[in-house]
N, C-alpha and C positions, 0 to 999 in steps of 0.2 A: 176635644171639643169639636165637633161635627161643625158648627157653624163657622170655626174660625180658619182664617188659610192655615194653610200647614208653612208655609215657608214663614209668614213674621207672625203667625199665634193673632193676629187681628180679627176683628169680624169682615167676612166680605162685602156683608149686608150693609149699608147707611141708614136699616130702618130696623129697629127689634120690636119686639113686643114688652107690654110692662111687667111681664111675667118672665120673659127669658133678663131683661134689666136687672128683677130683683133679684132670680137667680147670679148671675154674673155679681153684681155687685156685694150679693151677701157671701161671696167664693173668692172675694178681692180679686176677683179676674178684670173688675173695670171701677173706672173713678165716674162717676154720677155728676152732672153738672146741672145745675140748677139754674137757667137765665132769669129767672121773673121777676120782678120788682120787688123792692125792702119787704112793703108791706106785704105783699103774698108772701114770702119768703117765711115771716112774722107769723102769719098767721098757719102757716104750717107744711110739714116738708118733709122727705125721705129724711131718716136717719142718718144716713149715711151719705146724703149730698153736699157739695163745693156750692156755694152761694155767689157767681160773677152773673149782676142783671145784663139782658142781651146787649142797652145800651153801653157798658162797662166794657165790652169784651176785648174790645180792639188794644184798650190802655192795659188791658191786662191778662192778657196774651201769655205776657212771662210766666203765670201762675199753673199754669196749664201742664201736665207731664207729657212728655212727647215719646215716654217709652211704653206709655199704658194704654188701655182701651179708653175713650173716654165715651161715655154715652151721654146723650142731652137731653134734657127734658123741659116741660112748660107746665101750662095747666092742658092747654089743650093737644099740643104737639106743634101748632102753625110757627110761633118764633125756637121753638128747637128745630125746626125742620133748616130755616133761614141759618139758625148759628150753626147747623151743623152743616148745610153745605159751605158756609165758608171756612168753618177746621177745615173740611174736607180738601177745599182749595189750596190752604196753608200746609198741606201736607198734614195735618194729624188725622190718629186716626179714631176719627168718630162718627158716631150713628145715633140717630133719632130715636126718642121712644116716642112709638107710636098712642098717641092719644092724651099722650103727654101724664101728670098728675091725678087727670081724674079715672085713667085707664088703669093707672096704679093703686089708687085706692079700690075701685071695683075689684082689683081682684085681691084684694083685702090684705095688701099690702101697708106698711106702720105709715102713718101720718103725724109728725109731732111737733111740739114747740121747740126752741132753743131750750128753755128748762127741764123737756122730757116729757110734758101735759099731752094730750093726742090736740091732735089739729086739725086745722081743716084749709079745705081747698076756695079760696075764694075765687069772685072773678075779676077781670083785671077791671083797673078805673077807663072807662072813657077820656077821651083826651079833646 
């Protein structure tokens, strides 16, 4: 894998595209993290992503593999860019998808419910 060091098999990068994401993750080369809130999450989400919302992250830290890629993602990429520089600080190794969810669905990547329905990308709530 060109992208990754050669010495621990990681990405060098902290930021991938949602295209090299879906590749890595459909190769089980990387675990997919999903920070967004229930309800986005609800309404629709990589197949294949770990559901910890960004404010959740810190209590659940443990849940996290510290031997794998992990890649993060949002809707947009802004609070994966945040949860990913602080893995990054904690020592894991993780990296951002750029653009977050909706860069994923553009490039027509699966979108789905918990029961398997396609899904969709919402936007977050105002607070």
């Amino acid at each position: 894998m060109t992208d990754a060091s050669a010495s621990t098999g990681f990405l060098a990068e902290d930021e991938v595209s949602a295209a090299l994401a879906r590749e890595l993750t459909d190769a089980g080369s990387a675990w997919l993290l999903d920070v967004r809130e229930a309800y986005e999450w609800e309404a629709g989400h990589a197949p294949a992503a770990h559901h910890i919302p960004l404010g959740e992250l810190g209590a659940r830290q443990h849940e996290l593999p510290e031997d794998r890629q992990i890649l993060v993602v949002c809707r947009s990429g802004a609070r994966s860019r945040t949860a990913t520089d602080a893995l990054n600080e904690a020592n894991y190794p993780a990296a951002n998808v750029a653009g977050g969810m909706g860069a994923w669905q553009a490039e027509g990547s699966p979108v789905e419910r918990d029961d398997g329905t396609p899904g969709a990308i919402v936007e977050p709530e105002r607070r």
